[in-house]
C-alpha positions, 0 to 999 in steps of 0.5 A: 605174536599177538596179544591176548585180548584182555592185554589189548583192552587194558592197554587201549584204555590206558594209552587214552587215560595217558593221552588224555591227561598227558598230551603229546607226551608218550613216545613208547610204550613196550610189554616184557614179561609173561606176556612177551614170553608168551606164556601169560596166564589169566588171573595171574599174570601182570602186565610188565611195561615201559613207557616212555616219554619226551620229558622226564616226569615228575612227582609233580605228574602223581596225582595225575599217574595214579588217577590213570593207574586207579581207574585202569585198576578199578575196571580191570582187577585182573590183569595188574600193570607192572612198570616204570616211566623213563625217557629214550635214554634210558634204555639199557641202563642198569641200576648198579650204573652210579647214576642216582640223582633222578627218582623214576616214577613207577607202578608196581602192587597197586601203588605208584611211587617213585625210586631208583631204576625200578626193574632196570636189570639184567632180565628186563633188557634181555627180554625186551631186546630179544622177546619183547613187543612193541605197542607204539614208539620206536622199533625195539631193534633201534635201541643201542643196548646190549645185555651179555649172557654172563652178564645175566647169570650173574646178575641171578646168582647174585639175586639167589644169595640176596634176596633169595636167600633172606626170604627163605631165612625169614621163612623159616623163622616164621614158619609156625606163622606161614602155616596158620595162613589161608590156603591161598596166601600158601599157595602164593608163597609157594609158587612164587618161590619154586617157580621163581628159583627154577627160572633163576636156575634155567638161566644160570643152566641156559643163559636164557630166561622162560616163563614160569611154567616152562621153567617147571617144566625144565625142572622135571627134566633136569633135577632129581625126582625127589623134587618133583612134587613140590614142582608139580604142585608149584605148576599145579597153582600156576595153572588154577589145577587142584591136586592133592600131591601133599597131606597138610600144609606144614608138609607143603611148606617145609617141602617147599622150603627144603628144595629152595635150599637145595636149588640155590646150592645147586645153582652154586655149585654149578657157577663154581665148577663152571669152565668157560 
């Protein structure tokens, strides 16, 4: 499976910025994502990474990362690199692992920083080992890591009723706000979130993981057709397709909200019943 141009162009520039300013220090650079799942959608899509290098860096190497990030940005507004920098090693870890003592440097929103395993997760390695792409370095298939299918429902349940579940009470506590901003600015939060929950809802149904609009799609099929507006409008956004499928904002959001209960207790519900 090929990469779509744009995603090649970024990634030539980068892998020179990063050679240039990094020499002889890259030893693996690897897409997940949108663009490994084959579904990458332009003006909307980011680029999901891993590079790795021969020596660990260090908040000493910033000025010089977010040069690399900051001249890629400035040429290429659209898409965004999403990633994080490690060594061989630490492929296949997990954040939960106990081990702290290293600050990984990462780039995410436009903004470099460093913290404890940035996007190392259930998700991240499941995709990478069964989907993702290989821009230089060693073969995927050469990294010794292995991610169970119960491994990963679980890891997405427990997302549902953390982050998930918080970013909805606040939602609802903000509501007289959400529905005073810009039509775009609602359109994000309600694509990321109905979007976002569905694909949590295939895998703990599927034990697998799609891309943003298969989930929707799976959605349709799958739940009851009182939801499937707010599911439509949510692929609608995804896809830059304008539709009328609700008469205001406040119907939208309070729509939109309503169903992302309903999910969550539904992937609940199903966990519990659960025979294996």
């Amino acid at each position: 499976m090929g990469t779509p141009m744009i995603v090649d162009q970024v990634l030539k520039d980068y892998i020179n910025l990063f050679n240039e300013h990094f020499p002889e220090t890259i030893k693996g650079l690897y897409i997940h994502g949108s663009v490994a799942l084959n579904a990458y959608v332009n003006d909307s899509s980011d680029i999901d990474f891993i590079t790795l290098t021969n020596r660990r860096l260090t908040e000493e190497d910033s000025e010089a990362l977010s040069y690399i990030h900051k001249t890629i940005a400035n040429k290429y507004k659209k898409p965004e690199m999403d990633g994080v920098y490690s060594v061989r090693e630490d492929i296949g870890k997990l954040s939960n692992s106990g081990d702290h003592n290293y600050k990984y440097p990462y780039y995410n929103n436009g903004e470099l920083l460093f913290g404890d395993y940035f996007n190392f997760n259930p998700i991240t390695w499941w995709v990478l080992k069964r989907k993702g792409l290989r821009i230089l370095g060693p073969k995927i298939e050469d990294f010794q890591f292995e991610i169970q299918p119960q491994e990963l429902s679980s890891y997405v349940l427990e997302n549902m009723n953390s982050y998930w579940t918080n970013r909805i009470q606040m939602a609802e506590s903000s509501f007289d706000h959400l529905v005073k901003l810009p039509t775009d600015e609602i359109d994000f939060e309600i694509e990321w979130t109905v979007l976002g929950l569905l694909r949590q809802f295939y895998t703990i149904k599927e034990f697998d993981i799609v891309s943003k609009l298969d989930a929707g799609d799976y959605g349709l099929t799958k739940l009851p057709v009182e939801w499937h507006n707010i599911i439509k409008e949510s692929m609608n956004i995804r896809k830059g397709v304008k539709t009328e499928c609700f008469s205001s904002e406040m119907e939208r959001l309070d729509r939109t909200l309503r169903f992302s209960k309903f999910l969550i207790n539904h992937c609940n519900n199903i966990v519990e019943n659960r025979i294996f």
